[in-house]
VEXMAR-402974 format. One line per 2 residues: number of its first residue (from 1); for each residue x, y, z of N, C-alpha, C. Coordinates in Angstrom, 3 decimals. Layout:
% VEXMAR-402974
NUM = X Y Z X Y Z X Y Z ~ ...
END
This chain:
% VEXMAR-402974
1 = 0.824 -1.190 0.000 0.000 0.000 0.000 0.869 1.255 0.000 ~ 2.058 1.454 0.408 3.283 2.316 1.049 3.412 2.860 -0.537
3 = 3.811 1.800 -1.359 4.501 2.485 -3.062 3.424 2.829 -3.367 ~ 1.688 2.237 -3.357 0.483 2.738 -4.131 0.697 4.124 -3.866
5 = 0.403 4.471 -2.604 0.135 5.970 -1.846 1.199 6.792 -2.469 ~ 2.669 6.729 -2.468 3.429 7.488 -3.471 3.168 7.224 -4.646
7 = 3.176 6.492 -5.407 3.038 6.422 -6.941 1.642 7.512 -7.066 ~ 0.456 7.430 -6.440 -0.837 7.986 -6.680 -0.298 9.457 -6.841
9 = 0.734 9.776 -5.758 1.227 11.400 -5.812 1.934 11.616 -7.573 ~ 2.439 10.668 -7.801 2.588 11.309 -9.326 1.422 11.821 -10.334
11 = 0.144 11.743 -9.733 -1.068 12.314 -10.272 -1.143 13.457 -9.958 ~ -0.614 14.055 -9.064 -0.985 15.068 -8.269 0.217 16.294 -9.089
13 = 0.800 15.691 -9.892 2.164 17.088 -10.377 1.139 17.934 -11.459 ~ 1.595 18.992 -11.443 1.352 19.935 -12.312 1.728 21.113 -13.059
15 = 1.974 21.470 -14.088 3.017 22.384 -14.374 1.902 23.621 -14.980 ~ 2.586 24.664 -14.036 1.580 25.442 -14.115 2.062 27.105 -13.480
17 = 3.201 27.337 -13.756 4.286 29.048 -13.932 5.122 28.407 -14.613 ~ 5.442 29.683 -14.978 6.894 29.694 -15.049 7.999 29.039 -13.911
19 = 9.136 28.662 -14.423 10.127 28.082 -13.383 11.240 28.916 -13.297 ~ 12.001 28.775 -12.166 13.128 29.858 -12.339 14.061 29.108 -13.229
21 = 15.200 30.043 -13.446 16.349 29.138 -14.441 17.322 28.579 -14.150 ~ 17.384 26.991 -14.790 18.358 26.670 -14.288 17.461 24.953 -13.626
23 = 15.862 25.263 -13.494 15.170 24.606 -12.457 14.178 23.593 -13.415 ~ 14.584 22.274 -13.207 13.491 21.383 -13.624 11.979 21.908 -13.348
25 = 12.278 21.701 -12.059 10.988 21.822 -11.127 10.845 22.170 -9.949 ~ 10.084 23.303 -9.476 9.867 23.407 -7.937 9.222 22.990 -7.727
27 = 9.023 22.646 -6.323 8.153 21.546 -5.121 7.934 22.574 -4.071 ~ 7.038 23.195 -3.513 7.016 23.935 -2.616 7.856 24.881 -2.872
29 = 8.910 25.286 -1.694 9.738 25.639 -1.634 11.177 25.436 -2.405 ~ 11.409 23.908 -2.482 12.327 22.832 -3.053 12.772 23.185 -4.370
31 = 13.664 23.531 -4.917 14.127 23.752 -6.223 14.769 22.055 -6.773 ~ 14.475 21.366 -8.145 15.536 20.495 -8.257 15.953 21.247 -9.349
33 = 17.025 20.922 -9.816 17.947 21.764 -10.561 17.927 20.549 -12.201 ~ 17.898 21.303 -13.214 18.333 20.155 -14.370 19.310 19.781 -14.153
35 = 20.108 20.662 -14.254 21.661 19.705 -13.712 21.566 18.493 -12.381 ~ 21.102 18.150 -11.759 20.527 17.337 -10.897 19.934 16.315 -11.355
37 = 18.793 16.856 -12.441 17.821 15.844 -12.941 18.773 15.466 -13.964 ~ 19.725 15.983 -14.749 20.383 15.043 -15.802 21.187 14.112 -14.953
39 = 22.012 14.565 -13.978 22.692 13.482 -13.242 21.938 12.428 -12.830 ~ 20.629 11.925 -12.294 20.260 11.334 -12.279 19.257 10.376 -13.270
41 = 19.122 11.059 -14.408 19.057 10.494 -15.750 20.315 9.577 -16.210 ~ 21.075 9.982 -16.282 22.544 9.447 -16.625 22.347 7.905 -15.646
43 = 22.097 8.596 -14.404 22.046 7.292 -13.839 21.740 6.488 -13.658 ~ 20.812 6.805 -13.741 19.471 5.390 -14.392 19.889 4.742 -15.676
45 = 19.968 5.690 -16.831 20.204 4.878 -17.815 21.534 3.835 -17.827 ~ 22.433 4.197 -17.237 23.968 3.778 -16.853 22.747 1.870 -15.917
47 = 22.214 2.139 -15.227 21.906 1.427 -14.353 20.658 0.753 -14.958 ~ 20.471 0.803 -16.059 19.234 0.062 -17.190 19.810 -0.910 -17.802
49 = 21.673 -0.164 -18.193 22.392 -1.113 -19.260 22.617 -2.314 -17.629 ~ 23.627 -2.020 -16.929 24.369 -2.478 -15.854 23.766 -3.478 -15.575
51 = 22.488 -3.113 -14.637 21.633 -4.622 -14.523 20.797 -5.127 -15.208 ~ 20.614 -4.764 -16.858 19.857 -5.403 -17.611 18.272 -5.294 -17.532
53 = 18.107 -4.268 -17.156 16.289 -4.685 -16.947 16.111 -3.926 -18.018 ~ 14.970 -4.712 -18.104 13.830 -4.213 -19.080 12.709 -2.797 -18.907
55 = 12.947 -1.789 -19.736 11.825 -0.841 -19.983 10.785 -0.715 -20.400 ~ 10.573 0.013 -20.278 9.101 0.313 -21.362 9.733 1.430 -22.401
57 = 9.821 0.810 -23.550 9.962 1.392 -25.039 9.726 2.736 -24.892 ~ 8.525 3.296 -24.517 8.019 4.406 -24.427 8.462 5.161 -23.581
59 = 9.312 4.907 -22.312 10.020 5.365 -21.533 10.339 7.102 -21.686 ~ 10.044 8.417 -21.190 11.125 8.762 -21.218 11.825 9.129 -20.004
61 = 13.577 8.703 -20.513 13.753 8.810 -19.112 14.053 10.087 -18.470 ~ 13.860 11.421 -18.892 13.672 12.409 -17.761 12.575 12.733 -17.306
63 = 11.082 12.765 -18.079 10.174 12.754 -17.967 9.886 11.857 -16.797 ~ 10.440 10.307 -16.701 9.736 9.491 -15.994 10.907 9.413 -14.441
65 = 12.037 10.476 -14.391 13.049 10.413 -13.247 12.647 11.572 -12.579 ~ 12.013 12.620 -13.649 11.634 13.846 -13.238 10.058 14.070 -12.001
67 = 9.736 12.969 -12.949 8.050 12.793 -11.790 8.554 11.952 -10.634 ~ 9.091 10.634 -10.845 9.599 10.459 -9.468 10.334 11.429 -8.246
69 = 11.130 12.321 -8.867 11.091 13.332 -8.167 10.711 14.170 -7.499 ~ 9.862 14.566 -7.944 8.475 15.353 -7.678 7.772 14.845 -6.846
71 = 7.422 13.890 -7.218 6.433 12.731 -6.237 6.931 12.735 -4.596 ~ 8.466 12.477 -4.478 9.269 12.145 -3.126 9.165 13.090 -2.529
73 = 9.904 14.729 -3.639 9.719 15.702 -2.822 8.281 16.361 -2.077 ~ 7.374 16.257 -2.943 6.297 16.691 -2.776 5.595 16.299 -1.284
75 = 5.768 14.490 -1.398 5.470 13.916 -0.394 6.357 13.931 1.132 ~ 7.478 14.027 0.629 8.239 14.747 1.663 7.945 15.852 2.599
77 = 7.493 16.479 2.276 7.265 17.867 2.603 6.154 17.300 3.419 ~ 5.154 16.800 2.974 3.897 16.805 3.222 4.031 15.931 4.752
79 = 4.821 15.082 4.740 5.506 13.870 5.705 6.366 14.416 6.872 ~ 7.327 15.518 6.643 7.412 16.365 7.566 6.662 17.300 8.360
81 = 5.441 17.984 7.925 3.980 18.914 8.624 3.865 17.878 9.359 ~ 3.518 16.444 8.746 2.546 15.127 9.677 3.669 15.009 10.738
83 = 4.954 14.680 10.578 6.066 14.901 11.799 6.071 12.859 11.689 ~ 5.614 12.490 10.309 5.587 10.972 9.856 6.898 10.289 9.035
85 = 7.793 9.949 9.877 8.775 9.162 9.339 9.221 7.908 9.687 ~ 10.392 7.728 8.711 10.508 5.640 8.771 11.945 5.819 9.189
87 = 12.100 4.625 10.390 14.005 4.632 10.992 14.809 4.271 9.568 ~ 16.023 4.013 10.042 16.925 3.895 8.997 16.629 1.708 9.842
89 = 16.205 1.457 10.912 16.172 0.111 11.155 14.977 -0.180 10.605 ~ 14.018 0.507 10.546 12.404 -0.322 9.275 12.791 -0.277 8.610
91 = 13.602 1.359 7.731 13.905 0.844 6.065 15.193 -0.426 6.020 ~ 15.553 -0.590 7.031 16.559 -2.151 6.502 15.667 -3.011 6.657
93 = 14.804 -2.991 7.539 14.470 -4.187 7.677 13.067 -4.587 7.057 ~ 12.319 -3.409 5.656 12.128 -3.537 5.084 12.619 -4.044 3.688
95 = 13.829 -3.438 3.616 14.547 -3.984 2.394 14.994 -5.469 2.445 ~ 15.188 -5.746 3.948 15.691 -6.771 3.546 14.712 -8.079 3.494
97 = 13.602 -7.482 4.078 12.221 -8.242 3.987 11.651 -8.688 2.637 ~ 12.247 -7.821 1.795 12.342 -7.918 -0.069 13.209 -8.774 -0.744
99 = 13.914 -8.731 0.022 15.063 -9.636 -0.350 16.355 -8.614 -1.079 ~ 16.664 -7.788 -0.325 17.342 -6.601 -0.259 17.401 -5.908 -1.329
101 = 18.377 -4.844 -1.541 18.958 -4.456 -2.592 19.251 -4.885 -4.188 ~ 19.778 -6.295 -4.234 19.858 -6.751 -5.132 18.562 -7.419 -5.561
103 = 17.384 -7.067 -4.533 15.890 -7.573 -5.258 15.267 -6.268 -6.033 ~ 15.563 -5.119 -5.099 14.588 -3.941 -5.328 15.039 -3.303 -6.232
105 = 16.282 -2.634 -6.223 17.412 -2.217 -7.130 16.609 -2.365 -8.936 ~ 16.279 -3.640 -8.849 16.388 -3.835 -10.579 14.744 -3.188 -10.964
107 = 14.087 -3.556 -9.624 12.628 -3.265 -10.000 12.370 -2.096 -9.714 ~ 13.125 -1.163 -9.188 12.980 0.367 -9.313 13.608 1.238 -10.276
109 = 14.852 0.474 -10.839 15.175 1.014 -11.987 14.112 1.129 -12.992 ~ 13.628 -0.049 -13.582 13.017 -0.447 -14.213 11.554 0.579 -13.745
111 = 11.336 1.047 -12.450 10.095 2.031 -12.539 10.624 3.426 -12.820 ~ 11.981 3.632 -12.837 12.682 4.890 -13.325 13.038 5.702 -12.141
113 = 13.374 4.344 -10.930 14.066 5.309 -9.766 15.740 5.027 -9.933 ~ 16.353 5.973 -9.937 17.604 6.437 -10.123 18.400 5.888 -8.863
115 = 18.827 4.247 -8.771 19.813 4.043 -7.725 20.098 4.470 -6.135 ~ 20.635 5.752 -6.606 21.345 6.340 -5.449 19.739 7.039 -4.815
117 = 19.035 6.613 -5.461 17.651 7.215 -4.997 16.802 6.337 -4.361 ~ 16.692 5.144 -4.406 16.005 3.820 -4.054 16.023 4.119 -2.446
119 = 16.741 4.442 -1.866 16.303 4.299 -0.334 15.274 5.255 0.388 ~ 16.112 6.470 -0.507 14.722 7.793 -0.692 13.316 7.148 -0.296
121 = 13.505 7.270 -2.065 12.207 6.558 -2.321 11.352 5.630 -1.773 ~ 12.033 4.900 -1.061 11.712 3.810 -0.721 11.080 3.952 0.754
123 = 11.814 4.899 1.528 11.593 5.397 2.342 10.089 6.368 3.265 ~ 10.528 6.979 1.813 8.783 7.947 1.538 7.710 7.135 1.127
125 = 7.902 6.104 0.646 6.813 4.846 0.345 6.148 4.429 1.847 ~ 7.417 4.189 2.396 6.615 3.775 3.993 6.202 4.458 4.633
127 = 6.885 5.310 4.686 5.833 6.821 5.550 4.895 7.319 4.961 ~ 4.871 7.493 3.569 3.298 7.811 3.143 2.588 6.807 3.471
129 = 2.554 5.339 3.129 1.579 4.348 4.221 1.521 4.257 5.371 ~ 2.364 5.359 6.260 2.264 5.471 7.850 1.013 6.491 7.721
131 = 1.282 7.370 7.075 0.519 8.771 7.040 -1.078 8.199 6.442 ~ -1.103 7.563 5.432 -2.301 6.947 5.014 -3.069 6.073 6.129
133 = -2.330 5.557 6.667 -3.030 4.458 7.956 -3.463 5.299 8.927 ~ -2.478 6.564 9.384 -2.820 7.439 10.406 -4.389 8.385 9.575
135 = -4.286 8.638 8.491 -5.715 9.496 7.908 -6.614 8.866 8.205 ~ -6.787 7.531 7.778 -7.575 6.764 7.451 -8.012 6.127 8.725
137 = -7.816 6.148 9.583 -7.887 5.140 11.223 -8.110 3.825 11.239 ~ -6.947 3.525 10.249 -7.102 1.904 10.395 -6.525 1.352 9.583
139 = -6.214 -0.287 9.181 -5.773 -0.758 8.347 -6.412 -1.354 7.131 ~ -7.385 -1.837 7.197 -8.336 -2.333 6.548 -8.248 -1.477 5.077
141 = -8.669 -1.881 4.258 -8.750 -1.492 2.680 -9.460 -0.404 3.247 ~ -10.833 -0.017 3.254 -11.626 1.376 3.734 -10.623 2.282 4.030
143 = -10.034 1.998 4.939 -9.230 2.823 5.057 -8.070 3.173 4.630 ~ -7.407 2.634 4.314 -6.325 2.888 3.381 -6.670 3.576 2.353
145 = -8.077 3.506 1.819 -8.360 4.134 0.201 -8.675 5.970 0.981 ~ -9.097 5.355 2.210 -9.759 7.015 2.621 -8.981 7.805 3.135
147 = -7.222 7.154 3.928 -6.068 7.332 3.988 -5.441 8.073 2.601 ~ -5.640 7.711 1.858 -4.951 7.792 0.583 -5.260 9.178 0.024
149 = -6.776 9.139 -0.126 -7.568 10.074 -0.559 -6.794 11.394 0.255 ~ -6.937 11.230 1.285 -6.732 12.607 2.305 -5.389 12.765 1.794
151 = -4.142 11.815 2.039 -2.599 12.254 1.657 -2.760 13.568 0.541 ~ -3.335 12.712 -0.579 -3.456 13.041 -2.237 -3.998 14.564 -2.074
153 = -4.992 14.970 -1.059 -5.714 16.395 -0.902 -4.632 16.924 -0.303 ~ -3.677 16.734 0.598 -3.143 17.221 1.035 -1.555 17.559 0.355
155 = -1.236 16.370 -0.833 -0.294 16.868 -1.843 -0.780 18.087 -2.799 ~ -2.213 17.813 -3.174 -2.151 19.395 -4.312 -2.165 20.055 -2.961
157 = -2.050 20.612 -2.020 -1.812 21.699 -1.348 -0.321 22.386 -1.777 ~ 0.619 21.384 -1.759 2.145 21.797 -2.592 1.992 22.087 -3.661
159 = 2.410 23.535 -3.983 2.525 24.294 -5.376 3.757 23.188 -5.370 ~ 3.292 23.020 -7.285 4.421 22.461 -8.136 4.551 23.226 -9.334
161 = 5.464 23.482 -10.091 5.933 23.982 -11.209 6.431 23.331 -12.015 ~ 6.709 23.103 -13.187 7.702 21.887 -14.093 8.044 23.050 -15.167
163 = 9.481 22.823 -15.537 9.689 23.497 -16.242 9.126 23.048 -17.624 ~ 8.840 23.586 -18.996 7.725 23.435 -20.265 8.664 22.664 -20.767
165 = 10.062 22.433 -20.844 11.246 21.590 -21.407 11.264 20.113 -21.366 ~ 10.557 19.705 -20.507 10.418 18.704 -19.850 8.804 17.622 -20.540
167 = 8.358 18.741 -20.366 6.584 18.848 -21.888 5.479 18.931 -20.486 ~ 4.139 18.899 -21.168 3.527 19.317 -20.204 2.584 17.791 -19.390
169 = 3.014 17.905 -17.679 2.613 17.080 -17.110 0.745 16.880 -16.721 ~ 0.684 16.325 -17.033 -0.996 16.004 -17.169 -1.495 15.127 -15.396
171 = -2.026 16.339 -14.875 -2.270 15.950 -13.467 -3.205 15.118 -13.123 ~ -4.149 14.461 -14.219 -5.518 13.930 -14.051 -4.753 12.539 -14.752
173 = -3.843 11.737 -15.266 -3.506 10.875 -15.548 -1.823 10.457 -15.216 ~ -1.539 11.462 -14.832 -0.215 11.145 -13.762 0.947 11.016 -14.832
175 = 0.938 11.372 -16.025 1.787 10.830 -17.460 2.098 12.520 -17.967 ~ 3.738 12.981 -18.475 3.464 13.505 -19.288 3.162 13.498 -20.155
177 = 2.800 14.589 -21.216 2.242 14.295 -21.910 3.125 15.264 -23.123 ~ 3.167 14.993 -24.581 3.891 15.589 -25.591 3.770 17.009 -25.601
179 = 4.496 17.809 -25.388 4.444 19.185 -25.227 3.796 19.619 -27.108 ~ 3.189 21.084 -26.989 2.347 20.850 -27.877 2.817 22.871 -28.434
181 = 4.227 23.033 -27.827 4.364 24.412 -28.058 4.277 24.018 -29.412 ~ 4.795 23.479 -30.408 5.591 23.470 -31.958 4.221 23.248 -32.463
183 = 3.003 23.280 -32.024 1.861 22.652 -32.523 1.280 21.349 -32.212 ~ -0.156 21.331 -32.446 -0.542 20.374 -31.462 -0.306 18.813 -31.655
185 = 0.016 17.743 -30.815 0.250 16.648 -31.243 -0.607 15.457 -31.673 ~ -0.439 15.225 -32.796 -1.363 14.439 -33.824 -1.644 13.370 -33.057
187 = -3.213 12.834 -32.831 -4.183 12.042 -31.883 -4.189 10.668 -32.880
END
């Protein structure tokens, strides 16, 4: 339920000012920098060949390193107000409940999380299902969905920005989508 509740926040991005320069995307306050987001493009792709996994063709990979981004920070933020976080002993002993690193590693690449980012990520996965269980008062599916719901109201509260370079992120299907400055893109 922990990755649903973050992944759902990639619905929640929206690009919608201008960005300053220099800036993929702001998150609140949070600047990530392109130079940032290419380094971690690089790294992923470096880490697509390395351990061999498989993509999706359609992939792209800043588009799809860039929303993960967004997503963590966003939820981050939101995870600090709640005062909702995971030890560094759950996230081991979550990972290793997976069958560590060398389990998760390939299957987060493969969702377009950037390596050196997996613990992040991985991290904010569990605390957004702390935060979802705490909304929701309980564990049970009901609640988790009504958990969820509340997180998600409480992510569009974070202004997001994306820079137009990137194309424009479509908040109602969680996908960018083909930027359409050069004219609109053939359906």
């Amino acid at each position: 339920m922990a990755v649903a509740v973050l992944a759902a926040g990639v619905a929640l991005t929206a690009c919608s000012a201008p960005v300053e320069a220099g800036a993929a995307a702001i998150v609140g306050d949070e600047r990530i920098s392109a130079s940032t987001l290419n380094g971690k493009v690089q790294e992923l792709e470096s880490a697509v060949k390395r351990l061999q996994v498989q993509v999706d063709p359609a992939m792209k990979p800043a588009q799809t390193v860039l929303g993960q981004m967004v997503m963590v920070v966003r939820y981050q933020q939101i995870l600090d107000k709640a005062r909702v976080s995971v030890s560094d002993g759950e996230l081991d002993q979550y990972i290793a409940a997976q069958g560590g690193t060398a389990a998760l590693d390939p299957v987060l690449v493969a969702a377009g999380v950037a390596p050196s980012q997996v613990r992040e990520y991985i991290r904010t996965s569990l605390a957004a299902g702390k935060l979802a269980q705490a909304l929701g008062g309980g564990t049970d599916q009901a609640a988790g969905q009504a958990g969820q719901a509340q997180a998600q109201a409480l992510a569009l509260q974070i202004k997001v920005t994306v820079s137009p370079r990137y194309g424009h992120f479509d908040d109602k299907v969680g996908t960018f989508a083909a930027s359409d400055a050069f004219g609109k893109v053939a359906e």
